[in-house]
N, C-alpha and C positions, 0 to 999 in steps of 0.2 A: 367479317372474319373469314367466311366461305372464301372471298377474293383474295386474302393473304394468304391464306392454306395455297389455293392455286396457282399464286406467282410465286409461292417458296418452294412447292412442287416443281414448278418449272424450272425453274433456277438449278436445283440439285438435278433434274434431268440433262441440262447444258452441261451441268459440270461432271456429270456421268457422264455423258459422251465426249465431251473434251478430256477427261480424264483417260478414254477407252482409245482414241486416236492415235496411234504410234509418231513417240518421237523421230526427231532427225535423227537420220543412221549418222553414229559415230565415223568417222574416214579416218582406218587405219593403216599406213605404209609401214608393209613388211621387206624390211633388209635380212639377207643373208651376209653379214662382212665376213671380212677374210677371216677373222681371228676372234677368241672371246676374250671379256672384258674382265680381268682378275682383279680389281683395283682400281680407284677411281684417280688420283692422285694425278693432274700431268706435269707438275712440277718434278716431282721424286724419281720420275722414269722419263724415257724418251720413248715408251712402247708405242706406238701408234693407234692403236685401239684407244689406248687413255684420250690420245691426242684429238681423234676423232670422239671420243665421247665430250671432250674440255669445250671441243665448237656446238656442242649442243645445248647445252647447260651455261656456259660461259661467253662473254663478253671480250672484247680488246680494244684499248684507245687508238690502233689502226690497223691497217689489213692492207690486203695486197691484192687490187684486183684484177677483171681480165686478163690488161695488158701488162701486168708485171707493175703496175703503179701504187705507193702508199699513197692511202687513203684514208683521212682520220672514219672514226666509226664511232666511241661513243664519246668522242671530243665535240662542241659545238665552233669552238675555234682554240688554235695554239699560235707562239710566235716565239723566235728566236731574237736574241742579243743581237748587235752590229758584230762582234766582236768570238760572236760564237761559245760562248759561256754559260750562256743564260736559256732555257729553256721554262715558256711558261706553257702551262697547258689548261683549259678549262672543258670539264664535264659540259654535256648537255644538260637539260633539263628535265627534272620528272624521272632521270633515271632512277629505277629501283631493282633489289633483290626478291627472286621466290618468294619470301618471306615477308614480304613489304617494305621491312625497310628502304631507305633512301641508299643510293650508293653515293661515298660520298670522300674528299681528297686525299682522306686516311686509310681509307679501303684502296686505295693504288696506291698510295705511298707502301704500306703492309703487304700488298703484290709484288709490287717489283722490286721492295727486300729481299723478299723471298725466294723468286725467280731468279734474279740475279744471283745467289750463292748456286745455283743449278749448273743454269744457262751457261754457254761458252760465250755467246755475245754480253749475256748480263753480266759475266763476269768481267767482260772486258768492260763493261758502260759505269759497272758499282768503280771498277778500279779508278777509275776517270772521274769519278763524283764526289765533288766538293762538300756538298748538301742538296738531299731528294725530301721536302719539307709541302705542308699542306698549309696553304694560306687562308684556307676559309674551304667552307664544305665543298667549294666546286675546283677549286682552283689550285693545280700543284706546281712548285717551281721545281725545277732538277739544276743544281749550279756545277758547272765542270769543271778540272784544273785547267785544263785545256782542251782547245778545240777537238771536236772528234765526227766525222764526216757519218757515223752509222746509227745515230742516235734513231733517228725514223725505222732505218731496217730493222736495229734489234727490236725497239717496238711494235713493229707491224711484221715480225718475221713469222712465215707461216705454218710452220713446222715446228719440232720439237727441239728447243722445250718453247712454249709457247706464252707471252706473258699475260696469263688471261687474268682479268682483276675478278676477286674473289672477295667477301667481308675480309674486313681486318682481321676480327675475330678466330676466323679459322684461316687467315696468310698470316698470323704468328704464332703457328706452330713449327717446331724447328723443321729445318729447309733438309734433313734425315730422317724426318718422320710424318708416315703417310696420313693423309689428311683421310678422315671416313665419312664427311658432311658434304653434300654435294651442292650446294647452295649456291648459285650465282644469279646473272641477269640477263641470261641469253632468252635467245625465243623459246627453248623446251624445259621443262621441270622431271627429273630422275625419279621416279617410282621406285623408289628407294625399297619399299614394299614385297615390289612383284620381281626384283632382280636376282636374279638366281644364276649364278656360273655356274658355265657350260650348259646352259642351256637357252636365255632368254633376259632381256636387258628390256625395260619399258621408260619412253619419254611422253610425256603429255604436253601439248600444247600452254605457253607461258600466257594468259588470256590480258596480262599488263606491261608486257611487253611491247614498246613503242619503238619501230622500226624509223630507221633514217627514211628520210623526203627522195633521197636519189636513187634513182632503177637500180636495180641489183646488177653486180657486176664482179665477180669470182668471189674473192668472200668479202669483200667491201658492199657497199649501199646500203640499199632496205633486205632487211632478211625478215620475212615472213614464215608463221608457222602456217603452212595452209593446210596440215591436214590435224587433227585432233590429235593423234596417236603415235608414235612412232615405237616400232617393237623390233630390236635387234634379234636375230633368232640365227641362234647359233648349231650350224651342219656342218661337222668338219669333212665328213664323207663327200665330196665334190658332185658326184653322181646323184647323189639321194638331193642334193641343192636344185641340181637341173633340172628332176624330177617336177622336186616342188615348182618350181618355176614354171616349166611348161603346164603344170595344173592349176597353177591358179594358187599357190597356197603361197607364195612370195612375190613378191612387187620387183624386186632390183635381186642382183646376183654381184657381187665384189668379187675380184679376180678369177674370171672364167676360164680354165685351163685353155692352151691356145688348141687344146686337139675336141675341144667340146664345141666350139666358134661353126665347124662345118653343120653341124646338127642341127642349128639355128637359124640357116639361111633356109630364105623359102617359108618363117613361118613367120606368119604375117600378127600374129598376138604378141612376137617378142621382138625388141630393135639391140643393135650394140653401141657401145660409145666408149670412147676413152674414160677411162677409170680415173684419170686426173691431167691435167694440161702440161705438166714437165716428164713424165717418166720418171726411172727410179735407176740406181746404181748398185745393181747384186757386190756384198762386200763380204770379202772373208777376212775375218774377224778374230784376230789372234791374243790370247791372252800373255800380255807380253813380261806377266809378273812372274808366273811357274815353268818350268820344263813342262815340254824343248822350247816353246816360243819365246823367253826368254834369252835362247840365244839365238845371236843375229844369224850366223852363218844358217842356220832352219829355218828361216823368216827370209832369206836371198833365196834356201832351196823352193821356196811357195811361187818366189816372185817370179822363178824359171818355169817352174807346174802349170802355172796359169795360162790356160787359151780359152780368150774368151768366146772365140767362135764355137771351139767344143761345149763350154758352158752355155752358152745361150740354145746353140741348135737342139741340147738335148731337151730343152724345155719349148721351146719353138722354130720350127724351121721359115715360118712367115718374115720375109727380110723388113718387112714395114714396122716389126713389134719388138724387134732388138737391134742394136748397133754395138760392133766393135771398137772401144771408145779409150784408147791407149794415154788415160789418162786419170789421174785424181780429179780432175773436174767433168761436171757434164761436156760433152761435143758441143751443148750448145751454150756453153759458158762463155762469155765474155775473156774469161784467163784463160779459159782451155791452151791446154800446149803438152804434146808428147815428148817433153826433152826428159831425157836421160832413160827412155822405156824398151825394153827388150824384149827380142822376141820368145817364144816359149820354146823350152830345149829340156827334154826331160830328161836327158842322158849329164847333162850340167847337173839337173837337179838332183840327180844320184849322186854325181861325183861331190855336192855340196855338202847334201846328209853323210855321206862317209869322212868328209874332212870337219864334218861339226863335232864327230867325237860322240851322236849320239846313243845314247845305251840302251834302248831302247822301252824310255817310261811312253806307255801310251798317254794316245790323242785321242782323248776324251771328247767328241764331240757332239755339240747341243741341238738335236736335229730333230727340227719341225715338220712335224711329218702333213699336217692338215694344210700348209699354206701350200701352192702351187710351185713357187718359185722356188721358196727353201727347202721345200724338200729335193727336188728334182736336183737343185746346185749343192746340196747335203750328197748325196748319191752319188754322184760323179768328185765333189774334193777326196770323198772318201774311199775311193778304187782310185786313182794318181797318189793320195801320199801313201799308199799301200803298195802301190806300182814305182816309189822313188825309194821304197826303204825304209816308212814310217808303220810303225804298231799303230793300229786304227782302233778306237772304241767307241762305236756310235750310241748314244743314248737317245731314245726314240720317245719322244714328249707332244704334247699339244706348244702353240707358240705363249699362251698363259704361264704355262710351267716353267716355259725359256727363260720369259722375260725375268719372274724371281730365282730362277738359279743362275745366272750371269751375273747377278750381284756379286755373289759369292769368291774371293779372292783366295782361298784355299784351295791348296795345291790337289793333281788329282788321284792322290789314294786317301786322299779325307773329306771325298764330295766337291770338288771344285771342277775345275773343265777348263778347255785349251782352245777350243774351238767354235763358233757358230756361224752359221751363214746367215745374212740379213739384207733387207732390201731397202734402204733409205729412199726420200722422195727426193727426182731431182732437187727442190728448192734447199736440201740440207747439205748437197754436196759442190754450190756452184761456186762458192769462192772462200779463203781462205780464214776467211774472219769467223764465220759462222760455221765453217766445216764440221762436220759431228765426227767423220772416220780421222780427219788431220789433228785434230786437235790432240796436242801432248804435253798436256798438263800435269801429267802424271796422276796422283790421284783424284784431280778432278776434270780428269780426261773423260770421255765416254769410256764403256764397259770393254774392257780387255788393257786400261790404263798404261798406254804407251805417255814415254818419258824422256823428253830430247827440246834441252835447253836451247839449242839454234834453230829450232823450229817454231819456239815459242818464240823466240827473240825477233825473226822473221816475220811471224803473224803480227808480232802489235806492232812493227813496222810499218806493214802493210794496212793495219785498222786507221792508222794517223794517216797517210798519205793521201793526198787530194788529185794529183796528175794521174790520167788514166794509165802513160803510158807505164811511169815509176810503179803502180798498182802489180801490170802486167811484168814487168820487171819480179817484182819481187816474191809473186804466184810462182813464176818459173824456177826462183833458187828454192822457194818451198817444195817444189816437185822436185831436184834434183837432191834437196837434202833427206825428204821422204824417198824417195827409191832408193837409198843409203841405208835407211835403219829400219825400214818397212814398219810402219805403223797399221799397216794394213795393207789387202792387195783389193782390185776392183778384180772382180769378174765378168761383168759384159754391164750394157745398160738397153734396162727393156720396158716396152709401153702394157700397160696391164690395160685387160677389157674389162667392163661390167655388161651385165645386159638385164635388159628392167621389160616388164609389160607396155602392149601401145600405150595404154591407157595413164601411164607415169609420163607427165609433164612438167615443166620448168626447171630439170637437173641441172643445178649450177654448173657449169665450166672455170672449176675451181681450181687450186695446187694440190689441193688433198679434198675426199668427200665427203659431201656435205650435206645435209639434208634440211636445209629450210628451204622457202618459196618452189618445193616440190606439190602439184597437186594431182588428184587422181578423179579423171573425167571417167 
């Protein structure tokens, strides 16, 4: 009896000091992003934040990796008809949601319903679809009326709006109403919890998420969660960011003003890198529904205002970090082409505003004062159309705020707006099919819903055609017939920095950022 007393003694002894030995430190990567997360929805919005929160949480049947190549991702295999009609696609295996469930044919079919009433590619791929049906839990067919060469892009395209498959469940909630359930199959889980705008956004490691077999490769391959935690911490003060950074209380810094970049050289705990692998296109963004941008002749006086040399250098004078890019598409687009673009002539753009007739309703404009780029391009649109003759009235908001007040199609003495400046990523602006600023759908155009029937007509031209050269053909009468009714003007196109601690390792080289297979030595 004495002997069992002594080996139960001992036992609770082991388990006392097994119990007393500190677990494994949690490893948590702290991000500063550019902007805070008002909303989780990336269907409903095109905000960017959504977009970068949808790749944390969520899933896509392809992606796009290093070199610009679709890549399926949570497909195990697909295959097309001879005849180009028929699209089958099969789930891998073992995929599942947060919540355990199985993801399963009906949960993408219910996705890319949904998406597709957003999307400007989904909406061209639903127009085109015969029947998008689930043959059994892994397996979905899409049937087309006709051939259509972008089925892969719209689904692996990497920007917004992005088609991430989500439960059925919550992809049939109507495609105007924002989802509040965060639920997906990606590598991190939403701490639904601990999120608090404007201040603080928490991801946890998804511990049954089963990454692809192939190396990581922009946001295609294996995407690993390799640190426990991820805590979005929101500083819109830029300074107090760099602070934390050089001290140690943030891991990564998202868009580092290009005049903070000298401060950092020479210090051997922080490195820089490009923010994303395409660059972005500064867009002034006109509400083409209310006075004045409603009318055309004030929308020709913009298009003469605009130098983008002026606009970039007041945000950076480094020639490596911006390009003068006399054009709707990236410089390094494929279509790129400057036909029909003029040079900037402010004494034009007076003489425009005086023969527009206008009377002078101010220009309400949506100015994000915490991002780097939009505010500095907010500051300068708004001293030229003050300097051509336009009433200016800037309203000074966080970019959260922006994103829900551009919804808003009310004119502006009953809270609507006229104006915003925004940065899309290159991937959104390279060619015509996908274009977020071209597109003019009118009401299910992007935010400022421009409305021009030969521009549409043009684009789904352009989506059918298979010849590269007919492609580039019909990109060029899209830019001469946009520099006609101005859907929009480009302001310059510029490469954004981030800068992270030595100690952050395996930052994808992605189109947008992204935070798996990052880990912290």
């Amino acid at each position: 009896m004495n002997r069992l007393k002594q080996v139960i003694a001992a036992l609770a002894a082991v388990g006392t000091i097994a119990s007393a030995a500190p677990a494994a430190a949690e490893s948590v990567l702290r991000v500063r992003p550019f902007g805070d997360l008002k909303q989780i929805d990336p269907v409903i919005t095109s905000d960017y934040m959504v977009r970068n929160h949808g790749y944390m949480v969520y899933d896509t049947l392809f992606a796009l990796d290093e070199v610009m190549q679709i890549k399926p991702q949570m497909l195990e295999r697909w295959q097309v008809s001879p005849d180009g009609l028929v699209y089958t696609f099969v789930l891998r295996d073992k995929l599942a949601f947060h919540n355990g469930t199985p993801v399963t044919a009906a949960d993408v079919v219910a996705s890319l319903e949904r998406w597709g009433k957003r999307d400007g590619l989904g909406q061209q791929l639903m127009a085109l679809t015969k029947s998008l049906t689930a043959n059994d839990d892994r397996t979905v067919t899409l049937a087309l009326t006709q051939p259509w060469g972008l089925v892969l892009e719209a689904l692996g395209k990497p920007s917004s709006n992005v088609p991430f498959i989500m439960p059925a469940g919550i992809a049939k909630t109507p495609a105007d109403t924002a989802i509040t359930d965060a639920t997906g199959s990606g590598p991190f889980i939403m701490k639904r919890e601990e999120w608090v705008p404007g201040s603080k956004v928490v991801y946890v490691r998804n511990p049954n998420y089963v990454p692809r077999g192939e190396p990581p490769s922009g946001l295609a391959g294996g995407k690993t969660a390799k640190v426990d935690r991820v805590e979005w911490r929101y500083i819109p003060d830029a300074q107090t960011a760099l602070n934390a950074l050089q001290a140690g209380e943030i891991d990564i810094f998202e868009e580092v003003p290009p005049d903070f970049l000298p401060m950092l050289k020479g210090n051997a705990k922080i490195r820089t890198a490009p923010q994303d692998t395409m660059g972005m296109q500064m867009v002034f963004r006109m509400n083409t529904l209310v006075p004045p941008f409603n009318n055309p002749k004030v929308r020709q006086a913009i298009r003469y205002m605009i130098d983008q040399e002026m606009f970039a250098q007041a945000y950076v004078m480094d020639p490596t970090l911006y390009k003068n890019c006399p054009s709707f598409y990236m410089c390094s687009s494929p279509y790129f082409t400057d036909a029909g673009w003029v040079k900037p002539d402010l004494a034009k753009a007076k003489k425009l505003i005086v023969e527009s007739g206008y009377d002078g309703t101010p220009v309400v404009v949506l100015h994000a004062t915490e991002s780097g780029p939009t505010n500095t391009f907010s500051l300068v649109a708004e001293q030229l159309m003050r300097d051509i003759g336009l009433k200016v009235e800037p309203q000074a908001m966080d970019w959260g705020t922006l994103v829900g007040r551009r919804a808003s199609k009310a004119t502006v003495d009953k809270g609507g707006w006229s104006l915003f400046m925004s940065g899309p990523t290159g991937a959104d602006m390279m060619d015509p099919a996908g274009h977020l600023g071209l597109r003019s759908n009118c009401d299910k155009a992007w935010f400022g819903w421009p409305c021009d029937e030969e521009i549409e007509k043009l684009r789904a031209e352009f989506s059918l055609a298979t010849d590269l050269q007919k492609k580039k053909e019909l990109a060029k009468a899209i830019q001469l017939r946009a520099v006609e009714v101005g859907p929009y003007w480009p302001a310059a196109q510029l490469y954004l920095v981030r800068a992270m601690r030595s100690n952050v390792e395996g930052a994808p080289k992605a189109a947008v950022p992204v935070y798996w297979n990052i880990s912290l030595k």
